[in-house]
N, C-alpha and C positions, 0 to 999 in steps of 0.2 A: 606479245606481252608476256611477261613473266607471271607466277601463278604467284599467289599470297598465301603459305603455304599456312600461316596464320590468322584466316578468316576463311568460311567458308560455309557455306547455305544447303536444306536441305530443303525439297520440294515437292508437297504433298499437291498434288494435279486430282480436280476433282469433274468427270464426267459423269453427271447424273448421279446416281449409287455406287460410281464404280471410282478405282483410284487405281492411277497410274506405279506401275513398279516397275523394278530392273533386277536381272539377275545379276549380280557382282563376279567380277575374273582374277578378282585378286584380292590380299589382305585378309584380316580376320570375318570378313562379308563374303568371302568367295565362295559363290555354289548357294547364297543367300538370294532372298527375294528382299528389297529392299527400295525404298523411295529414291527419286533422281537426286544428283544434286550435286556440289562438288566446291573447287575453291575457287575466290574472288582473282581475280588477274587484279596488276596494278593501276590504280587509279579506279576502278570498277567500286558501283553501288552493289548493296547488298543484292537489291530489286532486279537489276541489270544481269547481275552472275546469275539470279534463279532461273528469268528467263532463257539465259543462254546457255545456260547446263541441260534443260529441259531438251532443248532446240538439239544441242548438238548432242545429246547420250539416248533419244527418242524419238527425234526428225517430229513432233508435238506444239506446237504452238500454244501458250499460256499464257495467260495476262496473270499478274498481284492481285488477288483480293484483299489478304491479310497476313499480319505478323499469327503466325500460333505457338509460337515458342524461344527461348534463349538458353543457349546454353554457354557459360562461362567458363574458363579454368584460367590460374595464372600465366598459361603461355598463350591463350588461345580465345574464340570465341566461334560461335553455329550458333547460327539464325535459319528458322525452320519457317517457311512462308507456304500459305495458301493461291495456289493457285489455280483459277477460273481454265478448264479448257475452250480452246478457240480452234482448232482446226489437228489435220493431220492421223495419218493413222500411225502409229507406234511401232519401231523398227529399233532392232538392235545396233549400236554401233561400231559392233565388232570388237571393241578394244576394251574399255572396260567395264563393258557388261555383255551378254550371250542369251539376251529374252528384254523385251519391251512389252508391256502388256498393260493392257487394262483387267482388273480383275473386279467381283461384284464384289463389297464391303464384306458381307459374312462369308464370301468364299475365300479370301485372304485371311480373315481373321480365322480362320480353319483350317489354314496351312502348315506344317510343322517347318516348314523351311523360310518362314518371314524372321528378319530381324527383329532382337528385342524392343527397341528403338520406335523402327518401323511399326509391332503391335501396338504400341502405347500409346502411338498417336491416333492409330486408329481406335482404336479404345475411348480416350480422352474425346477426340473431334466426333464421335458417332455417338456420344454421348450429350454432346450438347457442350464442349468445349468450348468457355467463349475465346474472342478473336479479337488483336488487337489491329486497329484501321489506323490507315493512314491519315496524320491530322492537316487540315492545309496551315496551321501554323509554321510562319518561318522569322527568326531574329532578321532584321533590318541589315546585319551585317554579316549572313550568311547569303548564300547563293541557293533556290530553293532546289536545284539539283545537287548538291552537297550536305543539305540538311531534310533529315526524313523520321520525323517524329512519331510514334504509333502508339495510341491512347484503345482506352478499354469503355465498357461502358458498363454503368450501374448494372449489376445482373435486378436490384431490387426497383428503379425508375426507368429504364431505360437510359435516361441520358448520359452525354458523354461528358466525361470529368474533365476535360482538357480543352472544352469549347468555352 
């Protein structure tokens, strides 16, 4: 499948206290410690790319917990997900990255070689960032693997606005 060079997901992996990085081989990231992540192939869900970027740039297993971010531009869009680890230990994949690693929360944030991107979120998310969840609403004439909605919740009730 073709890559969508137009959409594409960034993947914050959370073990315990620790959060999953990658060292970059190329681009303005290169020689950067930075979160997995990369672009949607065609026909691929957003959810699907994160897990599979995880998979194949850190041999890492992760499930979706949540939406934590959106970023937009006229030609483009990144979408920035939370994800649960599930297995595996962290390897680099040789090609576009040269380090896979779990690092403890305040030892990356102490790093002078993290992306700015990459600090931000960890800033934002260790701060008590809230999270947008996936909602089970689906229109009657959507497909619910084609439609994936993610709502927030009152930071002042807890509940969610979109139930």
């Amino acid at each position: 499948m073709a890559d969508n060079f137009n959409h594409s997901v960034g993947c914050l992996v959370v073990r315990n206290r620790e959060v999953l990085l990658v060292r970059h081989t190329y681009g303005r990231a290169r020689g950067k410690l930075l979160i997995p992540g990369g672009y949607l192939q065609e026909g691929e869900m957003p959810e699907q790319a994160a897990v599979r970027e995880v998979w194949e740039e850190t041999g890492v297993e992760a499930q979706i917990r949540s939406l934590l971010a959106m970023r937009f531009s006229p030609a483009d869009w990144y979408a920035i997900f939370r994800l649960d680890y599930r297995g595996g230990e962290p390897r680099s994949d040789q090609k576009e990255n040269s380090e896979a690693a779990f690092f403890g929360w305040e030892e990356a944030l102490a790093r002078d070689d993290l992306t700015p991107l990459s600090r931000e979120l960890l800033l934002r998310f260790g701060g008590g960032m809230d999270e947008l969840v996936l909602d089970p609403f689906c229109p009657s004439y959507w497909k619910p693997e084609q439609w994936h909605l993610y709502g927030g919740k009152s930071v002042a009730s807890g509940e969610n606005f979109l139930a």
